[in-house]
VEXDREN-2710 file (C-alpha; in Angstrom, 1 decimal):
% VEXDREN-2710
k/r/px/py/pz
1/UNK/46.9/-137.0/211.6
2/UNK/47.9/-140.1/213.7
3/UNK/45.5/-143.0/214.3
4/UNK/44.3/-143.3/217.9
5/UNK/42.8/-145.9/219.6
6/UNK/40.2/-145.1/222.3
7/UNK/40.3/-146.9/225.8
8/UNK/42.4/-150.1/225.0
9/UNK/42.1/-150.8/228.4
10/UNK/40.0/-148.1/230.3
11/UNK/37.1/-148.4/227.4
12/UNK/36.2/-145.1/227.9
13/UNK/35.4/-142.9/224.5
14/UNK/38.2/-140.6/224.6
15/UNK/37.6/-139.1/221.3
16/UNK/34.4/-137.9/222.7
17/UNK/35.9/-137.1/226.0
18/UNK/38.3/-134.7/224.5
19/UNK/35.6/-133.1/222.5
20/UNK/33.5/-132.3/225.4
21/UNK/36.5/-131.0/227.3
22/UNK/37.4/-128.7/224.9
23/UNK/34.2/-127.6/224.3
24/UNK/34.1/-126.9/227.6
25/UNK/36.8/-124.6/227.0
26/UNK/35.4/-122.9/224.0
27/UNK/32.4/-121.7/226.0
28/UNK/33.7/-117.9/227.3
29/UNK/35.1/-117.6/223.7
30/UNK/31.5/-118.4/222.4
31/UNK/29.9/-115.5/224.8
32/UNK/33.1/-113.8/222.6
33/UNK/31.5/-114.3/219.4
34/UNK/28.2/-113.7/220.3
35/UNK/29.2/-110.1/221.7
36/UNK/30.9/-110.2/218.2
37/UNK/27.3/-110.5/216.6
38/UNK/25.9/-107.9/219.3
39/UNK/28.6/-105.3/218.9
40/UNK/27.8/-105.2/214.9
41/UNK/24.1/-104.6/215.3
42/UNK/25.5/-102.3/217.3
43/UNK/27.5/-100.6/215.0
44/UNK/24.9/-101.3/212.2
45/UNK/22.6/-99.1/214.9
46/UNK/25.1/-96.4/215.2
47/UNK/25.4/-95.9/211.3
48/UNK/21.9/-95.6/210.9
49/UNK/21.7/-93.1/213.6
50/UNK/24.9/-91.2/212.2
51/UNK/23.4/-90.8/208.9
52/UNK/20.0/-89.0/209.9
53/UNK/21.9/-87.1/212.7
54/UNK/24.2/-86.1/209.3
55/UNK/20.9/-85.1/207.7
56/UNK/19.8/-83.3/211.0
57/UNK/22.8/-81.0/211.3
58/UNK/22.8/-80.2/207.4
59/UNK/19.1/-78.6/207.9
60/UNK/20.0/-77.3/211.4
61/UNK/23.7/-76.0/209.3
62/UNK/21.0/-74.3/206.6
63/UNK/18.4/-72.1/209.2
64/UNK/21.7/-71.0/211.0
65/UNK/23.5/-69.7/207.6
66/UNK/23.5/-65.8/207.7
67/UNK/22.8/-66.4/203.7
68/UNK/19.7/-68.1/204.8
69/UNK/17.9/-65.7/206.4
70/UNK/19.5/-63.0/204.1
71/UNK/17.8/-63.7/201.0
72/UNK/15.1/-61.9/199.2
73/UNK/12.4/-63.0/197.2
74/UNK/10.8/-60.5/194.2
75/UNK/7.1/-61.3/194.0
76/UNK/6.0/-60.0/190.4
77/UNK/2.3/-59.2/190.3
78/UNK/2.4/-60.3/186.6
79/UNK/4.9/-62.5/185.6
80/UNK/3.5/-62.4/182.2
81/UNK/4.3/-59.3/181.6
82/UNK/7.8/-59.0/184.3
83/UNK/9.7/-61.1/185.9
84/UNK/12.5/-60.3/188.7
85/UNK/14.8/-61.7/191.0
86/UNK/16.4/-60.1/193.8
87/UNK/19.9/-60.6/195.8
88/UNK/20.3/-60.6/199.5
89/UNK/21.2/-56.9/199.1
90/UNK/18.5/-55.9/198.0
91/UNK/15.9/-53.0/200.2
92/UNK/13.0/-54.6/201.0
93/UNK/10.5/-52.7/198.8
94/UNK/7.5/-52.3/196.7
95/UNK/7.5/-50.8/192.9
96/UNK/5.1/-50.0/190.0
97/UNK/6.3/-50.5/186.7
98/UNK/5.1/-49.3/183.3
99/UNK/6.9/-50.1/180.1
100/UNK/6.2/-47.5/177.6
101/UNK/8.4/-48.7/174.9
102/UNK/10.4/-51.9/174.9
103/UNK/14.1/-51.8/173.3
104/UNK/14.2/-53.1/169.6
105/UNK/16.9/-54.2/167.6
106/UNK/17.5/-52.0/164.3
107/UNK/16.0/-53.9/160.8
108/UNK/16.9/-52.9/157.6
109/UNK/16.4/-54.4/154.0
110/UNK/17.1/-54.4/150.5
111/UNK/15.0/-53.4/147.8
112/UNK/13.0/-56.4/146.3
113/UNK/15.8/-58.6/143.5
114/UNK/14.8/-60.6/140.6
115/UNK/16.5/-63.8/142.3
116/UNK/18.7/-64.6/144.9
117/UNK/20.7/-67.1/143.0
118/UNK/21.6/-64.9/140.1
119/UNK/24.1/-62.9/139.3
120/UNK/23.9/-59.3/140.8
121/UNK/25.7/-57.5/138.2
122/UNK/27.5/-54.9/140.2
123/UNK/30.5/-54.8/142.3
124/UNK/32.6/-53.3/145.1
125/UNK/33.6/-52.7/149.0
126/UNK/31.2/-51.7/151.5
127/UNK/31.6/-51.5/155.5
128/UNK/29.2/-53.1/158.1
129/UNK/29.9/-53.3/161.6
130/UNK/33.3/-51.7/161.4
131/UNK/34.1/-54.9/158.7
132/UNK/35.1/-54.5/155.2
133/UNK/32.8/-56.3/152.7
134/UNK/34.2/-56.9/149.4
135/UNK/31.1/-57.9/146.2
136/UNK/32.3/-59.6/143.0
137/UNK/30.1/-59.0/139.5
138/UNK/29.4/-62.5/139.7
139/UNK/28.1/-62.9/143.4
140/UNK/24.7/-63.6/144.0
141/UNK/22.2/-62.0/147.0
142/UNK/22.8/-65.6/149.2
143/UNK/26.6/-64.5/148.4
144/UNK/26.3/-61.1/150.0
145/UNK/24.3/-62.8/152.6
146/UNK/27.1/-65.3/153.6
147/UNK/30.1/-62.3/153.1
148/UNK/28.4/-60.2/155.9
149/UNK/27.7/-63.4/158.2
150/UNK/31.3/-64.4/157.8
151/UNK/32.0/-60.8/158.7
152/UNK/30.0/-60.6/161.6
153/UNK/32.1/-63.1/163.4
154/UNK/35.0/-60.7/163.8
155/UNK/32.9/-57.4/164.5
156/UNK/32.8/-56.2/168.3
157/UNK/29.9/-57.9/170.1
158/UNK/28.3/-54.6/170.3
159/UNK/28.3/-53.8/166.0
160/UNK/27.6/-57.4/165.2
161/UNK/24.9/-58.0/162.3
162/UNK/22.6/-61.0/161.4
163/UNK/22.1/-61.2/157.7
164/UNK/18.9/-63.3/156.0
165/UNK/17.1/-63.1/153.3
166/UNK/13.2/-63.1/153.0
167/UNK/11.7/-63.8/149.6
168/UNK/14.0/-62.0/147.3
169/UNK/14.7/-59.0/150.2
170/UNK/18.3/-58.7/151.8
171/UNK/17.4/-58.5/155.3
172/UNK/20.2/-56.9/157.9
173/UNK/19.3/-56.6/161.9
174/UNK/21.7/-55.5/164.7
175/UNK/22.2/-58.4/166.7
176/UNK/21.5/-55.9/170.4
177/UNK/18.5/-54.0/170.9
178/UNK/19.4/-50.3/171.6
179/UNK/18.6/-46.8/170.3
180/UNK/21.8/-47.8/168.2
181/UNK/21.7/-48.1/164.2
182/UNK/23.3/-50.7/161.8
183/UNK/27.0/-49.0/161.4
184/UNK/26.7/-49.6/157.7
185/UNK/28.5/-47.3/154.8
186/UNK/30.3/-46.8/151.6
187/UNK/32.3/-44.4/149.8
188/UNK/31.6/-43.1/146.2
189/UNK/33.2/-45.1/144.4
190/UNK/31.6/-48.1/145.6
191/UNK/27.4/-48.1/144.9
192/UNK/26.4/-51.7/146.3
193/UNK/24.6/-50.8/148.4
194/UNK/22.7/-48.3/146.5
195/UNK/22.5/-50.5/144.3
196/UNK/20.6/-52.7/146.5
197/UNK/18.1/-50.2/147.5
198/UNK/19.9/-50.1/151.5
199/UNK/21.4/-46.7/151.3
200/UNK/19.9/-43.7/149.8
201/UNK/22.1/-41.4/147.4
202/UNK/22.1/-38.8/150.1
203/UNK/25.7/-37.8/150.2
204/UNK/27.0/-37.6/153.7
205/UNK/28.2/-34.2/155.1
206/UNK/31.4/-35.1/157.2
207/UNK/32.7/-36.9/155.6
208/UNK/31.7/-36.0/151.9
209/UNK/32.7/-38.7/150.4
210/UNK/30.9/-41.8/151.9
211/UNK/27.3/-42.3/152.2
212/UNK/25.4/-43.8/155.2
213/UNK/21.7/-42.6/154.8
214/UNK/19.4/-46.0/154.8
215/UNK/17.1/-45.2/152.1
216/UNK/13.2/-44.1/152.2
217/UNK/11.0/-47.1/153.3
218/UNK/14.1/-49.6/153.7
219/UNK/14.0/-49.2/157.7
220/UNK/12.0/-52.5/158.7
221/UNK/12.1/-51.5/162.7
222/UNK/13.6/-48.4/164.7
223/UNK/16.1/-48.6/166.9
224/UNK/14.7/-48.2/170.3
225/UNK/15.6/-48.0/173.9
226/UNK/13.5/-49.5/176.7
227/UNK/11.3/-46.7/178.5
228/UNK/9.9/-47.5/181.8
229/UNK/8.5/-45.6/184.2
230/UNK/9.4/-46.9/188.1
231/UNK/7.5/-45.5/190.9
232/UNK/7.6/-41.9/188.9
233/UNK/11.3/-42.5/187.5
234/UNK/12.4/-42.9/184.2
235/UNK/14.2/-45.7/183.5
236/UNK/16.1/-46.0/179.7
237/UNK/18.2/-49.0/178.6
238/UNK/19.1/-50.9/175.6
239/UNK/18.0/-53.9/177.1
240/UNK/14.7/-55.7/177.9
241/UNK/15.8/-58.7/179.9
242/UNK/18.5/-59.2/182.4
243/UNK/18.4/-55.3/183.7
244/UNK/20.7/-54.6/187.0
245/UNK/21.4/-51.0/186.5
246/UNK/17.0/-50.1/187.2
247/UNK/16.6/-50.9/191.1
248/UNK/19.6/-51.7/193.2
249/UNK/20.2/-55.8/193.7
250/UNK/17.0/-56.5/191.4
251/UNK/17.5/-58.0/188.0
252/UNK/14.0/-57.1/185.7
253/UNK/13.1/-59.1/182.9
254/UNK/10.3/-57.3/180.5
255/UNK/8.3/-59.8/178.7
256/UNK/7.3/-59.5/174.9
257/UNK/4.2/-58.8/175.6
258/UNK/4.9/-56.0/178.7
259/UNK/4.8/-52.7/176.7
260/UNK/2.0/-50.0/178.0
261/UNK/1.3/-52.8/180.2
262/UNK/1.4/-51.7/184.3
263/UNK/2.3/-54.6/187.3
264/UNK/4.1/-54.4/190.3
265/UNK/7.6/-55.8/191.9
266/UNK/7.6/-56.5/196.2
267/UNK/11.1/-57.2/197.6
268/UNK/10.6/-59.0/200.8
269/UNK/12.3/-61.5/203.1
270/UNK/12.3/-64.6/201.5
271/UNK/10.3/-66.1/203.6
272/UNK/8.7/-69.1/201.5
273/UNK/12.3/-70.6/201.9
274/UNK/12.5/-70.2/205.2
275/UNK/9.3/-72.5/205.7
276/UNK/10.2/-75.0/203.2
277/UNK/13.7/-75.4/205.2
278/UNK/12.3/-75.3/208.9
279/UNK/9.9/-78.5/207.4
280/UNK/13.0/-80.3/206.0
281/UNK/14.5/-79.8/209.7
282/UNK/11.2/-81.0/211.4
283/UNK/11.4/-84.0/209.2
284/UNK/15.0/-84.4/209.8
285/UNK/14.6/-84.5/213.2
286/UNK/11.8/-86.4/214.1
287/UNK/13.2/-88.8/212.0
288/UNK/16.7/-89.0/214.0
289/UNK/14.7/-88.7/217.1
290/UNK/12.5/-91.9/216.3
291/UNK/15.8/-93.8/215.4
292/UNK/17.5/-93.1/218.8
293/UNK/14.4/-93.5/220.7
294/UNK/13.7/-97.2/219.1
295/UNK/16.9/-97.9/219.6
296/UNK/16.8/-96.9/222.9
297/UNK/13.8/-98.7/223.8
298/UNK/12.6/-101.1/226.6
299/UNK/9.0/-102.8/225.6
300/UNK/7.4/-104.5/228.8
301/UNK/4.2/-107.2/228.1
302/UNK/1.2/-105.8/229.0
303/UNK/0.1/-109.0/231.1
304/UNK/2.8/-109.7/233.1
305/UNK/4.8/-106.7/232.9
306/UNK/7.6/-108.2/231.8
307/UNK/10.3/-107.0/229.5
308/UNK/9.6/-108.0/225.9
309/UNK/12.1/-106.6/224.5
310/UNK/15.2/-104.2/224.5
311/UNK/16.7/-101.7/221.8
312/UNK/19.7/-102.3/220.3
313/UNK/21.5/-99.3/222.3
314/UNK/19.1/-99.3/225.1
315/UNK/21.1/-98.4/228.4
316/UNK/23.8/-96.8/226.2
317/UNK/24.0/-92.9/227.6
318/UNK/25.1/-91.1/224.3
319/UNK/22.1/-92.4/222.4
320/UNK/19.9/-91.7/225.7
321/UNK/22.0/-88.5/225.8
322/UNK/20.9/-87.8/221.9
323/UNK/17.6/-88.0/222.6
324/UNK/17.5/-86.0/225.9
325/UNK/20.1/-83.2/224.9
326/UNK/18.0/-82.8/221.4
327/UNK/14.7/-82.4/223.2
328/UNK/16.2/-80.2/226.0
329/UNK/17.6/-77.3/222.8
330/UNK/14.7/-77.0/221.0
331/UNK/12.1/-76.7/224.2
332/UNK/14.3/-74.7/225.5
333/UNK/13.4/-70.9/226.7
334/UNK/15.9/-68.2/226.0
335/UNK/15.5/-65.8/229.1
336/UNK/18.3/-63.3/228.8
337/UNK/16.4/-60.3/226.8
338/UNK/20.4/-59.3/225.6
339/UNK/20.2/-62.2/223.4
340/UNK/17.0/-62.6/222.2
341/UNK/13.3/-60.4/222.9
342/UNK/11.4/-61.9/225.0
343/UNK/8.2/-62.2/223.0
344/UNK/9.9/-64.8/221.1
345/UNK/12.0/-66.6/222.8
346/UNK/11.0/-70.2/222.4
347/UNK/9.9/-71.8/219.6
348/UNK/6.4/-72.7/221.0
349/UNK/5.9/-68.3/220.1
350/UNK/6.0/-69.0/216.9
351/UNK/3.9/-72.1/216.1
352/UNK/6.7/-74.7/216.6
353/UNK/6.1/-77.4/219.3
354/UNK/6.5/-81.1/220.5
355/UNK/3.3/-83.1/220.7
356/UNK/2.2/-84.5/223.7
357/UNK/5.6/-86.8/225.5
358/UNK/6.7/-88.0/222.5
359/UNK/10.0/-86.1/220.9
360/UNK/8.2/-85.0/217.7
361/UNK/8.3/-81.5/216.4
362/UNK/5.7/-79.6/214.2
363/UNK/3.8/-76.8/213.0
364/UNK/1.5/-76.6/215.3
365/UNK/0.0/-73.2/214.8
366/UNK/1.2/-72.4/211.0
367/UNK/-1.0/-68.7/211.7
368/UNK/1.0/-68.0/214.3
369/UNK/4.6/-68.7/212.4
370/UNK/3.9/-67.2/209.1
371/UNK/2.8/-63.7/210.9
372/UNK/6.4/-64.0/213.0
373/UNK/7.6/-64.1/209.8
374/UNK/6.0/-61.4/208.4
375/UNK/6.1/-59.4/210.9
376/UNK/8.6/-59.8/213.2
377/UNK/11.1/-61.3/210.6
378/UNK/14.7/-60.1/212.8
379/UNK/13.3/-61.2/216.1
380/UNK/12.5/-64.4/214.5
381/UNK/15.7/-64.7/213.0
382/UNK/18.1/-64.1/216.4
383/UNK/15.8/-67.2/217.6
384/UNK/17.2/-69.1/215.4
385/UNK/20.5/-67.6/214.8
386/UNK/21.5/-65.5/218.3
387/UNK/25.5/-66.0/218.8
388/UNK/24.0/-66.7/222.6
389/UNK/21.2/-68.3/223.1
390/UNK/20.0/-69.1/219.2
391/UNK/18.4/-72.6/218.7
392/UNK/19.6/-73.7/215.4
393/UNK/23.1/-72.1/216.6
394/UNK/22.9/-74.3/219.8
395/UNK/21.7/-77.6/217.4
396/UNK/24.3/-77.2/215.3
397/UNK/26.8/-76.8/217.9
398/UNK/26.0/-80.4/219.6
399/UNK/25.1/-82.5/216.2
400/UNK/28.7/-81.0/215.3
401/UNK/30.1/-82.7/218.0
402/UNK/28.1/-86.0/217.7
403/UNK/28.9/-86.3/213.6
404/UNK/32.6/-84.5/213.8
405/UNK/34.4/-87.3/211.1
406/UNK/37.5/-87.8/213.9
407/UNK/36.5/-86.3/217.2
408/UNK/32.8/-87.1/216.5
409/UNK/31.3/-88.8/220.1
410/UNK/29.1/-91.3/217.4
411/UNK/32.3/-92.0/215.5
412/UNK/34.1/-92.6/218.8
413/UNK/31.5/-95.2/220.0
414/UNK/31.9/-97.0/216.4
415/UNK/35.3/-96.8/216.7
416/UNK/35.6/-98.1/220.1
417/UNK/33.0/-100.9/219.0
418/UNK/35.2/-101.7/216.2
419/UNK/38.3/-102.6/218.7
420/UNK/36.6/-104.0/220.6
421/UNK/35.3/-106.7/218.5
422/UNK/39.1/-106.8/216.8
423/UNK/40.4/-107.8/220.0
424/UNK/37.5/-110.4/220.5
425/UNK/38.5/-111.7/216.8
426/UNK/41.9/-111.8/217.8
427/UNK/41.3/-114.2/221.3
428/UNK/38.7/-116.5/219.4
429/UNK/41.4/-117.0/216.5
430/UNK/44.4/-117.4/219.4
431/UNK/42.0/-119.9/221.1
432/UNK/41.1/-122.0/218.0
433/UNK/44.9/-122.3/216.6
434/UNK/45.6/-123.8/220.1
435/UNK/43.1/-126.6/220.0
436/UNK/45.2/-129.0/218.0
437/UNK/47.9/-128.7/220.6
438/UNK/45.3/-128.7/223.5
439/UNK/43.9/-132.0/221.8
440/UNK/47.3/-133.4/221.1
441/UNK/48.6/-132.8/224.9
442/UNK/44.6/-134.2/226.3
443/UNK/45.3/-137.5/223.7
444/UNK/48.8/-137.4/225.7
445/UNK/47.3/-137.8/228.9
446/UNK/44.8/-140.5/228.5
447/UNK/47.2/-142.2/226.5
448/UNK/49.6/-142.5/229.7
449/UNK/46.6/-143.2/231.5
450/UNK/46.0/-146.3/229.3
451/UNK/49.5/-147.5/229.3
452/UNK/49.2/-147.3/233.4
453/UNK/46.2/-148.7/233.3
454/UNK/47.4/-151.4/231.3
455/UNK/50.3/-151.9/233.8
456/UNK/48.0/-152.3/236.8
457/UNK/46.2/-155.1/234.7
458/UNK/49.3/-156.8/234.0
459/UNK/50.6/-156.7/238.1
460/UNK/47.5/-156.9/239.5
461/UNK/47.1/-160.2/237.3
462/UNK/50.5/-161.8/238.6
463/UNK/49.6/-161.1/241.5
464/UNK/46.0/-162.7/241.6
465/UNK/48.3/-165.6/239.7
466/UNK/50.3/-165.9/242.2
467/UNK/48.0/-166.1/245.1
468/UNK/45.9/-168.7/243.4
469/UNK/49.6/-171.0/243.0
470/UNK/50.3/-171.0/246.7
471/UNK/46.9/-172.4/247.6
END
């Protein structure tokens, strides 16, 4: 940077000079940068408010969804001795259900051995589960054990078979309940089996060379089929839990403890979730509706009625817009019958209302909503839902187009906020690289000014030198 000398002859501080002039300049492009710092609270403002509307129009998205209002709920009057669940399919309904007999899974077992770690003695094939099963002299009963386990992994899911062992007692169980025995048999010239007190030495008729008869006293627990008894009907089925084949789009789970035991399934409307969703949407929107309206706002003192203060976005018309819009759809009144009866046709019918001037919804008669729901569950439902004048369908319809990620009006106002202060970046930064030419040509000037000045001395002191000679 050169040196420079200020006001050799005018003595004027022209460093100072300068500065003031070009702060002087600099002042529109300081309004710049504060509109900067305004256009990001702004934008701070708008992000705020695009993150509840997103919340609003998910809740508004899930009391509009045909799924929503689809779904059934099956109320079990005991759920310690039934449980159920029911799809969206399913007839609304109410049933009495008596397990007579649950399903079992078929037992067998061994006579009684001297050991399970000693040598059995006795040798040969048997077949279990549609599996061949081959015993050495040498095995023991935890051998036998392990040869059917190691079996069981290749029989069909339906034949498989769990072998333990309790005390000294070989212990086989079918791994499904069902009126369906162990498939267990060998042929004469093969007796383990016999020997280990499972079969009995009842020769089979067809064919006559295998046997298959579990022996006298060996069968631990029958084979059984669940029996129940639904609204009059008998119901059989090999299982006790996870049964879709008794009542249409109902799933019935039989508990342990449910046999000769009597309760009761109701299919209805689900309307439970409906409830718990219209108070997430209450909450969502009074909560968007708080943020817009604070942002929005205008405080005046209450002594001089002046302005105190002003929102962020106060004066802007899309957040007055969001506010106004939001509160005109949900007080609004549906009055073409062709869309929506007539008897419902606001949400103040059923229970739902704003409180006093301030755009708050809530529950203000929960009587009144719960028997709409009960009773008038359709009517309630094209409130919320009509293709025409539905209020959730309407909601949904304008959040869309406030939140839409490209055509979104809230993203456009960011977006347009965002430019804007690009551009304003741009002229601060075109200003400040020009100041060290602006200095450079001002330093220019006043130097000329000096040298002029200096002049004008320089004459005006011959000429005073002059005057005083001819005297």
């Amino acid at each position: 940077m050169p040196v420079r000398l200020d006001g050799l002859q005018s003595g004027m501080d022209t460093t100072a000079l300068i500065g003031t002039m070009i702060d002087a300049q600099r002042i529109p492009y300081t309004r710049k940068e504060n509109q900067i710092f305004d256009n990001e609270s702004k934008l701070y403002a708008w992000s705020q408010l695009d993150t509840k509307l997103t919340e609003l129009n998910t809740k508004t998205v899930a009391l509009n969804s045909y799924k929503t209002w689809q779904q059934k709920t099956a109320a079990s009057g005991d759920e310690d001795i039934l449980t159920a669940t029911a799809t969206r399919d399913a007839a609304n309904g109410s049933y009495t259900i008596t397990a007579s007999q649950l399903a079992q899974k078929h037992r067998i077992g061994s006579d009684s051995q001297a050991s399970t770690t000693s040598e059995l003695g006795f040798s040969g094939d048997f077949t279990i589960g549609g599996e061949s099963v081959t015993v050495a002299l040498t095995d023991t009963l935890k051998d036998v054990r392990d040869k059917i386990n190691d079996a069981s992994a290749n029989m069909d899911a339906d034949e498989k078979v769990n072998a333990t062992i309790i005390g000294t007692t070989l212990v086989l169980e079918r791994d499904k309940t069902g009126a369906t025995n162990i498939d267990i048999s060998e042929d004469g010239a093969n007796r383990v089996l016999r020997d280990l007190g499972v079969l009995s030495e009842t020769k089979d008729t067809d064919p006559a060379t295998t046997y298959s008869t579990i022996e006298t006293g060996r069968t631990l627990q029958t084979a059984e089929d669940l029996s129940a008894n639904i609204n009059g009907v008998i119901y059989t089925g090999s299982e006790n839990t996870g049964i879709t084949d008794a009542i249409e789009e109902v799933t019935l789970n039989f508990d342990n403890k449910s046999e000769g035991e009597t309760t009761t399934v109701d299919i209805t409307n689900d309307k439970e979730t409906i409830k718990s969703l219209l108070n997430e949407f209450i909450t969502a929107y009074n909560e968007a509706m708080e943020l817009a309206e604070n942002a929005t706002s205008a405080s005046i003192g209450s002594e001089d009625d002046e302005l105190e203060s002003l929102g962020i976005l106060q004066g802007d018309s899309l957040a007055n817009e969001i506010r106004n819009k939001s509160r005109g759809i949900i007080t609004a009144m549906e009055t073409d019958p062709n869309n929506i009866d007539q008897a419902f046709n606001t949400l103040q019918k059923i229970g739902i209302w704003t409180s006093g001037r301030e755009n708050r919804l809530s529950i203000v008669d929960e009587e009144a909503l719960d028997d709409a729901l009960e009773n008038n569950f359709d009517e309630v439902e094209d409130l919320f839902r009509d293709y025409e004048g539905g209020v959730m369908r309407k909601m949904q319809t304008y959040t869309d187009s406030l939140i839409g990620p490209v055509d979104g009006l809230v993203v456009k106002r960011q977006t347009n906020l965002e430019n804007n202060n690009d551009k304003l970046e741009d002229e601060i930064q075109e200003f400040e690289d020009s100041i060290p030419d602006k200095e450079a040509e001002l330093y220019e000037r006043f130097a000329k000014m000096e040298t002029q000045l200096a002049e004008l001395q320089s004459a005006s002191g011959f000429i005073m030198s002059s005057l005083g000679g001819s005297k």
